[in-house]
NULOGU-303946 format. One record per residue (C-alpha): x, z, y; residue in three letters. Coordinates in steps of 0.001 Angstrom, whole numbers, padded with zeros to 6 digits, always signed. Last residue first. Layout:
N
XZYALA
...
This chain:
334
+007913-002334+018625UNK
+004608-004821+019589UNK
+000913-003222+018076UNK
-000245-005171+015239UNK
-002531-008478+015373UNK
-000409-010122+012701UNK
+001599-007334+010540UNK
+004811-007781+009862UNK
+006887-007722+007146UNK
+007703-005394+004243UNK
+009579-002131+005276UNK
+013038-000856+004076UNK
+014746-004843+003365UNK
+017577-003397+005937UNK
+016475-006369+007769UNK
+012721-005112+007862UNK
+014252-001634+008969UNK
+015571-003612+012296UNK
+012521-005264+012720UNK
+010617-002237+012734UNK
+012983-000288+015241UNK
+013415-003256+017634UNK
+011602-002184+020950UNK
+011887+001959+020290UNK
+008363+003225+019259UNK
+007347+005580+022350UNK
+007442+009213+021224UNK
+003924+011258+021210UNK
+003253+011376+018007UNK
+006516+013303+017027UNK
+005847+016022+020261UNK
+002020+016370+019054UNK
+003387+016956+015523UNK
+005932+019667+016949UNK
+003051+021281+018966UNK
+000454+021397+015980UNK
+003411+022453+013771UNK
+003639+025556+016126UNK
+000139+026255+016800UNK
-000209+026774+012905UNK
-000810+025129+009846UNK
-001274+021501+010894UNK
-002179+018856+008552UNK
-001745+014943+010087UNK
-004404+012623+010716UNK
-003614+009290+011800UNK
-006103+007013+013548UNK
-007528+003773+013899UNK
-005891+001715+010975UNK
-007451-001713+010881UNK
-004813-003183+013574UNK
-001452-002982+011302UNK
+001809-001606+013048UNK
-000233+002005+013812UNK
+000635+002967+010275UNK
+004226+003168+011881UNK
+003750+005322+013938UNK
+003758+008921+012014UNK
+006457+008169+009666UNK
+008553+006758+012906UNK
+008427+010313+014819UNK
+008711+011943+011334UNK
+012247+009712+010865UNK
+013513+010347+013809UNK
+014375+008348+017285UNK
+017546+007235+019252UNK
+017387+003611+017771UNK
+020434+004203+015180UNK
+019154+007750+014611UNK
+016086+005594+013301UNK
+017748+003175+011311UNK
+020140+006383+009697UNK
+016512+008109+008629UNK
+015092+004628+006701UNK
+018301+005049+004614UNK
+018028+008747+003993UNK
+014281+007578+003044UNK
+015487+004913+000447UNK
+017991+007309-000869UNK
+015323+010459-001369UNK
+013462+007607-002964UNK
+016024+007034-005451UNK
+016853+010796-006111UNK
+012844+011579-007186UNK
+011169+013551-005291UNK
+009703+016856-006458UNK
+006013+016255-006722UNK
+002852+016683-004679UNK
+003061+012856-003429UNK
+006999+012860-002648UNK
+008408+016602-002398UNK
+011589+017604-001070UNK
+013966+019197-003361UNK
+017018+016482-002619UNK
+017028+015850+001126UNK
+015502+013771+004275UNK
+016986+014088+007317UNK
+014718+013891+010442UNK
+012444+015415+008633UNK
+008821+015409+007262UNK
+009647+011630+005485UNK
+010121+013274+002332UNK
+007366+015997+002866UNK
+003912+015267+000557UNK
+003849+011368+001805UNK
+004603+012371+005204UNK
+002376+009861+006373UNK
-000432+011699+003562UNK
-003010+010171+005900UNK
-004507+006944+006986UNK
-007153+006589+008821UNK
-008880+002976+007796UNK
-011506+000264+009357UNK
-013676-001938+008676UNK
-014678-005714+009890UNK
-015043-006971+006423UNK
-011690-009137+005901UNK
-009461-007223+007990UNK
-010568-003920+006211UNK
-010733-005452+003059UNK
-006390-007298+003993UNK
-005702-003856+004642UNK
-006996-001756+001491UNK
-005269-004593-000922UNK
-002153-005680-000981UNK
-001100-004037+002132UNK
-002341-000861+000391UNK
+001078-001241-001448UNK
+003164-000031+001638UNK
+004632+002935+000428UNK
+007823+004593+001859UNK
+007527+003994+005384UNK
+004077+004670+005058UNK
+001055+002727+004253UNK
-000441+004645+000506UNK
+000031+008273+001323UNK
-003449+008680+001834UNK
-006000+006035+002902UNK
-009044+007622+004116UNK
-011322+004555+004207UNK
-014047+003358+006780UNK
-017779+001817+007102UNK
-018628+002273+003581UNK
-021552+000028+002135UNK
-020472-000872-000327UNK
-018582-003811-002295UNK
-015567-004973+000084UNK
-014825-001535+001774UNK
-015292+000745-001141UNK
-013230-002146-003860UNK
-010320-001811-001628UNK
-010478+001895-001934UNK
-010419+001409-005574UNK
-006873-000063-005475UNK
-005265+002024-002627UNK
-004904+005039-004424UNK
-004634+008779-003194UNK
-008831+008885-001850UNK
-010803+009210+000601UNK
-014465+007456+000532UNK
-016760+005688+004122UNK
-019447+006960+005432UNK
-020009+007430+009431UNK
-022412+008825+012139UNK
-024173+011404+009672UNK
-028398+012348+010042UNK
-028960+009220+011869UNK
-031733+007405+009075UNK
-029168+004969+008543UNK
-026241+007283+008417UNK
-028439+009418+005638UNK
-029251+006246+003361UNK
-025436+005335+003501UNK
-024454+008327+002266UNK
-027044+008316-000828UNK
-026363+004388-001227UNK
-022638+005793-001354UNK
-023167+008820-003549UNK
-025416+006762-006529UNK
-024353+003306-007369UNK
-020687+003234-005793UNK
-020133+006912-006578UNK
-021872+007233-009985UNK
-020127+003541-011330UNK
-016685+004823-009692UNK
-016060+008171-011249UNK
-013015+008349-012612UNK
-011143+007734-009367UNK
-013781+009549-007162UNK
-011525+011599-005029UNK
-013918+012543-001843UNK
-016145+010704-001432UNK
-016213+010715+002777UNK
-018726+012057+005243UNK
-018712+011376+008872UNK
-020002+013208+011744UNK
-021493+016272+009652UNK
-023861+017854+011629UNK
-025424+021314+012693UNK
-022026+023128+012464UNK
-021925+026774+010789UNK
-018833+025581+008921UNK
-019910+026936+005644UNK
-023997+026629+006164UNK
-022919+022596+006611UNK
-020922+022018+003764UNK
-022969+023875+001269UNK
-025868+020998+002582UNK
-023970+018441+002756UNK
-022508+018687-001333UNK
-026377+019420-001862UNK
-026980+016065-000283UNK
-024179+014155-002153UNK
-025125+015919-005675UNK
-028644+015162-005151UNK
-027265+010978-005118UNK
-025451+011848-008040UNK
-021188+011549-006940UNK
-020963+015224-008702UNK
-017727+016714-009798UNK
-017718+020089-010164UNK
-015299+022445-008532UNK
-014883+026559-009101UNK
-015558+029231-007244UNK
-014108+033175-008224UNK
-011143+031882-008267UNK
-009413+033612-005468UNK
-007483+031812-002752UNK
-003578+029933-002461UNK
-004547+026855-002940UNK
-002788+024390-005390UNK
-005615+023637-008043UNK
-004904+026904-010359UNK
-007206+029076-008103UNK
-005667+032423-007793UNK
-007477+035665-009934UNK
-008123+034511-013767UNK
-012185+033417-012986UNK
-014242+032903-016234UNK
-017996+032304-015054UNK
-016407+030669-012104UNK
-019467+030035-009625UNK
-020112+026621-008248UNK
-018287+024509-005571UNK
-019615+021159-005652UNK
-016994+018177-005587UNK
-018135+014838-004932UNK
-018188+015223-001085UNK
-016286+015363+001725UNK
-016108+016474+005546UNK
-015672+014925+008550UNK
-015931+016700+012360UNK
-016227+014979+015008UNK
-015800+016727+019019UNK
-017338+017215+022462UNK
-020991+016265+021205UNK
-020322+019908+019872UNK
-019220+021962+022911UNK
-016905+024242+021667UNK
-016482+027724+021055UNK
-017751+027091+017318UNK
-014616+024838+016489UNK
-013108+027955+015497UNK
-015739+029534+013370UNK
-016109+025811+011814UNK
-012579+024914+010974UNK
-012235+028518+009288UNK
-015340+027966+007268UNK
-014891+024579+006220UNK
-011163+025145+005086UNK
-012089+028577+003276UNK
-014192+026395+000719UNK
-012352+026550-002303UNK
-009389+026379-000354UNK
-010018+022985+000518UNK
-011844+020985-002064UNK
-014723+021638-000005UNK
-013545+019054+002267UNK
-012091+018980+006146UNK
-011402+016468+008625UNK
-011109+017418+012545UNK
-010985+014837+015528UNK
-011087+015896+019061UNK
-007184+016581+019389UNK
-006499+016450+023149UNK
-003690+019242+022763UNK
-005357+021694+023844UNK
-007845+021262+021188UNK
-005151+021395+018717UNK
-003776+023929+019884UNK
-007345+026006+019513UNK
-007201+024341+016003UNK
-003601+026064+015136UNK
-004262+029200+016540UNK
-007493+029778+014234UNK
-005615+028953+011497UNK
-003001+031224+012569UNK
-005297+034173+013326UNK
-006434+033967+010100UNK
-003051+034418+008257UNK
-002227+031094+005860UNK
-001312+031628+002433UNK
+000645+029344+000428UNK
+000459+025779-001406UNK
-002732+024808+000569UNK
-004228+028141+002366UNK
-007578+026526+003363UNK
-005722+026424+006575UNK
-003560+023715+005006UNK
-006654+021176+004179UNK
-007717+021540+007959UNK
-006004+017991+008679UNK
-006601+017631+012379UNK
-006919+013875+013702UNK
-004255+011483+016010UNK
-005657+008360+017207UNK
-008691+010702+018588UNK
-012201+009213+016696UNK
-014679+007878+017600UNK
-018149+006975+015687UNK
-021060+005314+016899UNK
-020586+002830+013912UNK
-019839-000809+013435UNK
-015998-000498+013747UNK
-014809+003293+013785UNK
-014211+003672+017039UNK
-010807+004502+018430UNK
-010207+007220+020908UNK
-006926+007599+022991UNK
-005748+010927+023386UNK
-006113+012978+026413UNK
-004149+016413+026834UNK
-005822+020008+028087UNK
-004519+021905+030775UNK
């Protein structure tokens, strides 16, 4: 039988999304290889499990993310699902390849990226993405990365974007990025609908509340935030030394803070991934959390985590500790 999840639209747009989305960036083998048959496991869970939003870039895996998403979203109805992809980086030959790609995936370099937020860029960018997956729409389309290239995104990609959801061609634009700074500047000087937001409102990080939120409040947009895990430290229910924060080992103070943030939640009768996967939920412009999922099994355990109630008390009780900033107005109760 398959589960129901709650939808969310994005605000202004035709767009829903599931409260919890697919992150396809680990079947395009991030860090390590993934078998076929697991990446294809993992979405049919997914499915199963009431998942009807799937995100996915050319960035991944050099382009294996698309076309593993899109063979196994193929069985599918397709007004049954959205699918968002990226662009900024075009995948072009590698005139000089030395055998892995040296960006974190585990594929052959025999592609490599070139950024491109020019307005052809953006529709060429759709174009590759669309014969990869097999689909016959993108749903919504995010920049993807564009910290050193803000003048060509804002003035080129994101009129470009916003041309093609005018016209009906995409349901949503919006840009993803690591920072919260810039992202800010998306939602209160373009014309993006919606942010990607990773790693930047977690238990660990809450600096987009200085900026990202307050946009989205201000402007009537919304955010899905991602990187809750913030690269693994807040993965288990006890955090330890060798665990990465944001793609790097973490440092010894943060594997503190999170130990710290893991005794709250014992003291409630939850876990720490439970909470890191909730908590963006405590402000009311964040509409969904998308979470990467390798295989069936992580795509059960992360359905299990985002499934437990919030225990009445837990956020006040890590505001006392002086773990979390305050709250939100308009967020959820807990």
């Amino acid at each position: 039988m398959t589960a129901t999840l709650r939808r969310r639209r994005l605000t202004g747009t035709g767009v829903e999304l599931t409260e919890i989305g697919f992150g396809a960036s680990v079947i395009g083998n991030l860090y390590r290889e993934t078998p076929a048959d697991d990446a294809a496991a993992a979405v049919a869970a997914a499915w199963s499990a009431g998942i009807r939003y799937f995100d996915t870039a050319p960035h991944y895996g050099l382009g294996l993310s698309e076309r593993r998403l899109g063979a196994a979203l193929n069985r599918y109805p397709r007004d049954a699902f959205v699918v968002s992809s990226k662009v900024g980086r075009l995948l072009v030959d590698n005139p000089a390849p030395r055998g892995v790609d040296p960006e974190g995936f585990a594929v052959p370099d025999t592609l490599r990226r070139q950024w491109d937020f020019s307005r052809d860029g953006v529709l060429r960018s759709i174009d590759a993405s669309l014969a990869r997956t097999g689909l016959d729409r993108l749903d919504l389309v995010y920049l993807h990365d564009p910290d050193d290239h803000w003048r060509q995104a804002a003035d080129e990609a994101m009129p470009a974007l916003a041309d093609l959801r005018d016209q009906g061609v995409i349901g949503a634009i919006g840009a993803g990025m690591n920072q919260s700074a810039m992202l800010a500047r998306f939602l209160r000087e373009t014309a993006a609908d919606v942010v990607m937001l990773a790693g930047r409102f977690t238990l660990l990080d809450q600096s987009a509340l200085d900026d990202v939120l307050p946009a989205a409040a201000e402007h009537g947009k919304t955010v899905v935030a991602v990187g809750v895990f913030n690269s693994g430290l807040l993965s288990r229910d006890r955090p330890s030394a060798g665990q990465r924060y944001d793609y790097q080992a973490a440092p010894p103070e943060l594997v503190e803070r999170a130990g710290r943030l893991a005794d709250v939640c014992e003291a409630f009768g939850t876990t720490l991934p439970a909470a890191a996967i909730a908590f963006p939920f405590t402000h009311p412009a964040v509409v969904n959390v998308t979470l990467g999922m390798r295989d069936a099994a992580q795509v059960t355990r992360n359905m299990e985590l985002a499934g437990r109630a919030v225990p009445a008390g837990l956020w006040d009780a890590m505001r006392a500790e002086g773990l979390i900033g305050p709250p939100v107005t308009g967020g959820p109760p807990g």
